[in-house]
C-alpha positions as CSV (number, residue, x, y, z in Angstrom):
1,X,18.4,18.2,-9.0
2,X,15.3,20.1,-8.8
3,X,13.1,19.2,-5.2
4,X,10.1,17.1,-6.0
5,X,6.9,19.6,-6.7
6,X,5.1,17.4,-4.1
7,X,7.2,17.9,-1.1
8,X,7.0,22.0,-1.6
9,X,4.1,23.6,1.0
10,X,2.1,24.8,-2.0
11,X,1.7,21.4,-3.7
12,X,0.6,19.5,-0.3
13,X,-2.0,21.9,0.2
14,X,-2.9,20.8,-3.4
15,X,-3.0,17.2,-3.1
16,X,-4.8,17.6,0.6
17,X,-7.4,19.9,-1.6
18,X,-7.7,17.1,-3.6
19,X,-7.7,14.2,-1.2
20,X,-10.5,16.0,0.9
21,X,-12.7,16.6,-1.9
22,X,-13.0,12.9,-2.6
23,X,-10.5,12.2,-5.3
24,X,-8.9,9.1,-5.2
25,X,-5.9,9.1,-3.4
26,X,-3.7,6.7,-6.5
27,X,-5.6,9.6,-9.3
28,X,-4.2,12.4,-6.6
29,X,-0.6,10.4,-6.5
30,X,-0.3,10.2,-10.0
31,X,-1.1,13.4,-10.9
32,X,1.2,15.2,-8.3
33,X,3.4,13.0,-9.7
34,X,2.5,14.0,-13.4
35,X,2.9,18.0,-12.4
36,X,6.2,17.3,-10.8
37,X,7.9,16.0,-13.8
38,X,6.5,18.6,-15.7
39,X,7.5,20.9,-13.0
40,X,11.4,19.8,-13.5
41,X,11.4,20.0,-17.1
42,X,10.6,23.5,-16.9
43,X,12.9,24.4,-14.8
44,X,15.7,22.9,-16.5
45,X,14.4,24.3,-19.8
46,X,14.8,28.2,-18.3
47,X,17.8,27.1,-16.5
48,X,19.2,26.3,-20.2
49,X,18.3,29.7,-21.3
50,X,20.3,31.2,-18.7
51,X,18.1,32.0,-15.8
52,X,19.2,31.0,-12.2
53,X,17.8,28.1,-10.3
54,X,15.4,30.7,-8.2
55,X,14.4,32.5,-10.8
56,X,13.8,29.2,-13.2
57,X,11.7,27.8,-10.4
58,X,9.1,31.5,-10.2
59,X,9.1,31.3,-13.7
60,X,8.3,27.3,-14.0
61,X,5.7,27.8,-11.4
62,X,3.9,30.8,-12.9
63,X,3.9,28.6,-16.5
64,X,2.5,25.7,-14.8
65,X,-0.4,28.1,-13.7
66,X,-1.7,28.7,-10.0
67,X,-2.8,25.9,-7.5
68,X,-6.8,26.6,-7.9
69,X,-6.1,25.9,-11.9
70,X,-4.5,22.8,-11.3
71,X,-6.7,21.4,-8.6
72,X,-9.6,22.5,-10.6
73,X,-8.6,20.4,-13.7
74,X,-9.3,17.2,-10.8
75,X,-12.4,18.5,-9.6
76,X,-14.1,18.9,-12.3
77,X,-14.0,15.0,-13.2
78,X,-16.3,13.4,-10.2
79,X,-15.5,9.7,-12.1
80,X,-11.8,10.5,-10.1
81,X,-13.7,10.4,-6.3
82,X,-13.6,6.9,-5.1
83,X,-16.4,4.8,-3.9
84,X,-15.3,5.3,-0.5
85,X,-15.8,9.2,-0.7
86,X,-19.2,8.5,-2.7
87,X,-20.5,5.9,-0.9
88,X,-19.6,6.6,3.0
89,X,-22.5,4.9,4.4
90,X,-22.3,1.9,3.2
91,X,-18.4,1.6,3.6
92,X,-18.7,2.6,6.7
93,X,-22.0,1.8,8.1
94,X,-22.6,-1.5,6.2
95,X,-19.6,-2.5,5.4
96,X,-18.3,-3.0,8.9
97,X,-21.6,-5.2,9.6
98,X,-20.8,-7.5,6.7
99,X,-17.2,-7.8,7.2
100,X,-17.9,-8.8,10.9
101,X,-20.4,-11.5,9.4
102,X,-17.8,-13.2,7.0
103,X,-15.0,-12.9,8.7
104,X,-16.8,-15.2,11.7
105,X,-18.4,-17.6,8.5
106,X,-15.5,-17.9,6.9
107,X,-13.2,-18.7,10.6
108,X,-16.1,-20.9,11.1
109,X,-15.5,-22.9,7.7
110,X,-12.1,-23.0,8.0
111,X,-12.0,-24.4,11.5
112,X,-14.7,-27.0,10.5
113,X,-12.6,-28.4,7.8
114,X,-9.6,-28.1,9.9
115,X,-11.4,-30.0,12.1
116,X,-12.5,-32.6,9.5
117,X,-8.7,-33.2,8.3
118,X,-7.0,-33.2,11.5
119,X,-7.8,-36.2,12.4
120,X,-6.8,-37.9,9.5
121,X,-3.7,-36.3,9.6
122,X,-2.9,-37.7,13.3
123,X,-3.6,-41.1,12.4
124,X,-1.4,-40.9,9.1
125,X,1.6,-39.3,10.7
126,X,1.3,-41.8,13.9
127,X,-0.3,-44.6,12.7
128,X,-2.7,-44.4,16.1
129,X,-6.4,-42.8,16.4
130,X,-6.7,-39.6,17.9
131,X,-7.1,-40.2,21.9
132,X,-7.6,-38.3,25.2
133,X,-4.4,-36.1,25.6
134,X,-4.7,-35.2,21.3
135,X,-7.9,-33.8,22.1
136,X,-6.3,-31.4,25.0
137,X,-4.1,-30.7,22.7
138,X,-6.6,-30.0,19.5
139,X,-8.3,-27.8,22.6
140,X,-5.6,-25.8,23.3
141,X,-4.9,-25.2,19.3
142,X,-8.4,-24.1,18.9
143,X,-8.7,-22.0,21.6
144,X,-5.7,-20.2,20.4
145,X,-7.2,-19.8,16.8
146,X,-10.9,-19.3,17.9
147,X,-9.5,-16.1,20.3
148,X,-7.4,-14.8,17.2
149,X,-10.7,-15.0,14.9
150,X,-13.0,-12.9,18.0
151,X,-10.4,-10.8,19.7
152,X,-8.0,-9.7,17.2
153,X,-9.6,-9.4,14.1
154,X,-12.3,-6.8,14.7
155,X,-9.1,-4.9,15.9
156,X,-7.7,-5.3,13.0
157,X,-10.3,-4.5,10.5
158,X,-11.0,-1.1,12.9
159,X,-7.4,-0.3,12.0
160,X,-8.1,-0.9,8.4
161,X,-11.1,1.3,8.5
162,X,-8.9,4.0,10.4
163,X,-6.4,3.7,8.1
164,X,-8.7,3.7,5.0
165,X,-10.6,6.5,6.0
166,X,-7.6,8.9,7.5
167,X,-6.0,8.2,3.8
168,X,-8.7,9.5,1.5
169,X,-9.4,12.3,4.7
170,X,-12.9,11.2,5.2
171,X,-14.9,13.3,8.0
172,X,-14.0,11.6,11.3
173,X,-17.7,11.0,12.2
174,X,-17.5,8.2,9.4
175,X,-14.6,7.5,10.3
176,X,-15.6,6.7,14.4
177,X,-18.8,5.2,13.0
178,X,-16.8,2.4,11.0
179,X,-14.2,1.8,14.0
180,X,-16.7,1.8,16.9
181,X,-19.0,-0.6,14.8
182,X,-16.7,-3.1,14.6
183,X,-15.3,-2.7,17.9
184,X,-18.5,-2.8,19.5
185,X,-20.1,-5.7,17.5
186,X,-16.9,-7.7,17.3
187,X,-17.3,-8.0,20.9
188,X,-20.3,-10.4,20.7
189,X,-19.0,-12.9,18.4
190,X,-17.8,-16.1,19.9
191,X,-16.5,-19.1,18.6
192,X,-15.8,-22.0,20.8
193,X,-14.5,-25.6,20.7
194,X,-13.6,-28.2,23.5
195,X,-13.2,-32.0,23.0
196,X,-14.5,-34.4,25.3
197,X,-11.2,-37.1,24.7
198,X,-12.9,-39.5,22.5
199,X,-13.5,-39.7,18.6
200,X,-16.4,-37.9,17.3
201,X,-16.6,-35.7,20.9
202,X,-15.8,-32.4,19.5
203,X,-17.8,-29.8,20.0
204,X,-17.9,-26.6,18.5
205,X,-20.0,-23.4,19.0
206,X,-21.0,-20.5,17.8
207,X,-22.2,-17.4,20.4
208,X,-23.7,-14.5,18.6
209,X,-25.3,-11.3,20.9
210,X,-26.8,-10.4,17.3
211,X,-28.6,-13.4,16.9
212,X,-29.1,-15.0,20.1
213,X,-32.0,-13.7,20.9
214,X,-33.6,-15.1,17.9
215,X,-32.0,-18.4,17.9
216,X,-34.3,-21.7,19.9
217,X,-31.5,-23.4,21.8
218,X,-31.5,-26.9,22.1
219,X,-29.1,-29.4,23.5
220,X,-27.5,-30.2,19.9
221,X,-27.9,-27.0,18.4
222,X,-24.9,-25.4,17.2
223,X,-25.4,-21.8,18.7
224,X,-25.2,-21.7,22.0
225,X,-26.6,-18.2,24.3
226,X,-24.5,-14.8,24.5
227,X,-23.1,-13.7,27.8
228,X,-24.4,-10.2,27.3
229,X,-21.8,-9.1,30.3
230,X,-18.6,-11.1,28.5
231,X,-19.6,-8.8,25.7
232,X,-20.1,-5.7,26.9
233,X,-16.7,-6.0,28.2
234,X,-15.2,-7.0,25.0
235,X,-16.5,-4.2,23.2
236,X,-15.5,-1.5,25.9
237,X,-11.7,-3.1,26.1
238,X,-12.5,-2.8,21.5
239,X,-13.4,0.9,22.4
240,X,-10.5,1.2,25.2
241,X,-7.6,-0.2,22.4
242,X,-8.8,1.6,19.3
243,X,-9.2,5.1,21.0
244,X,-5.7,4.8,22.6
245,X,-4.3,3.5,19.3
246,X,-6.0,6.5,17.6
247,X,-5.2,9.4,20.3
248,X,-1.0,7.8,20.0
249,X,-2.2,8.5,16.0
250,X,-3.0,11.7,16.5
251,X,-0.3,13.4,19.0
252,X,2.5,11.4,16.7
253,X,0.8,13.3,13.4
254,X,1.0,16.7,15.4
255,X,4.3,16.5,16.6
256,X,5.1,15.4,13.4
257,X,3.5,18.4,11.9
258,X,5.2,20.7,14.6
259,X,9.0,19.7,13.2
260,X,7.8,20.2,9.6
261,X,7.0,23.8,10.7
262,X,10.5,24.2,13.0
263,X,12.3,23.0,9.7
264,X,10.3,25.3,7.3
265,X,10.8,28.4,9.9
C-alpha cells in the first residue's frame, strides 16, 4: 500500500509551510489528508497502466503539481488562518489575564457553594451538626482544593498555551509572553479557608497582589493583604517548572528530529 503523502519529507515541509503561515492546523490536516488520497489514487491508476511503483509515484507527484502550487492554493484563502494566528495579542496577552481571573471566580463560586451544601450534607448522612473535629477536617479538604486552584492550575493553563502555540508554530516571543504571564500572575492569587470549630465560623479569603493595593481592608472584608514575598516566590518556582518543562520539550523534539534524519540517511 502506497506510504501516506504526509509522512514523505516533501509533504512535512508543506504542511509546516502551512502551519507557520497561520493556517489552521484541522484546514492543514485535512487537506494533507485530502492530497494524500489523491496522491494514492494516482499512483494506483499508473501502476494499472503498467508503470512500476517508483516510476508511478514520480509520475503521481509531478500530476499533482509542485509543493509551492499546492501550498499556494491554502494561502491564498486568509479565512483558513485561525484566530490564534490573527489575533496573537489578545490570545496571548489578554487571554492569559482573563483566564487567570475566572478560573480564581469560578474556584471561588464553586467552593462557596460547596461550602454552603456541606454542611447539610453532614448533618443528613450523620444525623449530628457539623462540630470541632468536622471543621479540621473541612480545613484540611479545602486546603487541599484551594492549593490545586492557585498552584496547579496556572501550570496547567501555561502548558495549554505552550501546547496551543507550539501546534499552530506561533513565534516563541508569544509564545513566552502567554506562559510567563500566567506563571507570573498566577503566583499572586490566593484562596484561603480555615474554620474556627463552630457553625457559621468559616472563613474564607481571597489574596490578590493585583488588587490588593486597591482593596480597604477591614476586619470582615473578604480580601485579605498579599504577601508580596510569598508571591514573588510562587511565580519564580511558575518560571522555574515551566522553563524546565519547556527545555525537556525542546531537547526530546531534537533528538527526536536527529533519528528521523539517521533513519532517512
Amino acid at each position: 500500500m502506497p506510504q501516506p503523502r504526509f509522512e514523505r519529507p516533501n509533504f512535512n515541509r508543506m504542511a509546516e509551510r502551512l502551519l507557520h503561515a497561520g493556517i489552521a492546523p484541522r484546514h492543514v490536516r485535512r487537506y494533507v489528508r485530502e492530497l494524500s488520497d489523491h496522491f494514492d489514487d494516482l499512483v494506483r491508476e499508473e501502476t494499472a497502466g503498467g508503470a512500476s511503483r517508483e516510476l508511478a509515484e514520480t509520475r503521481a507527484l509531478s500530476r499533482l503539481g509542485n509543493d509551492d502550487d499546492l501550498a499556494e492554493a491554502m494561502l491564498s484563502r486568509p479565512e483558513l488562518r485561525s484566530l490564534t494566528a490573527r489575533y496573537p495579542w489578545a490570545v496571548f496577552g489578554l487571554g492569559p489575564v482573563a483566564l487567570l481571573a475566572l478560573s480564581v471566580v469560578g474556584a471561588l463560586y464553586l467552593e462557596v457553594w460547596l461550602l454552603n451544601q456541606s454542611g447539610e450534607i453532614f448533618t443528613y448522612m450523620t444525623g449530628q451538626p457539623p462540630g470541632p473535629v468536622t471543621a479540621r477536617l473541612a480545613t484540611r479538604i479545602y486546603t487541599v482544593y484551594n492549593t490545586l486552584a492557585v498552584y496547579a492550575v496556572p501550570l496547567l493553563f501555561a502548558w495549554a498555551f505552550y501546547w496551543l502555540g507550539s501546534r499552530q508554530r506561533m513565534r516563541p516571543a508569544w509564545i513566552v509572553t502567554g506562559v510567563a504571564l500566567l506563571c507570573v500572575l498566577g503566583g499572586f492569587q490566593n484562596l484561603i479557608f480555615y474554620d474556627k470549630g463552630y457553625v457559621g465560623g468559616g472563613m474564607l479569603l481571597i489574596e490578590s497582589g493585583l488588587v490588593s493595593p486597591f482593596v480597604h481592608f477591614t476586619a470582615d472584608s473578604f480580601f485579605s493583604p498579599f504577601p508580596y514575598a510569598e508571591g514573588f516566590a510562587r511565580a519564580a518556582m511558575n518560571l522555574a517548572v515551566a522553563g524546565s518543562v519547556w527545555w525537556l520539550s525542546l531537547r526530546k523534539r531534537a533528538s527526536h528530529a536527529l533519528e528521523l534524519s539517521h533513519t532517512a540517511n
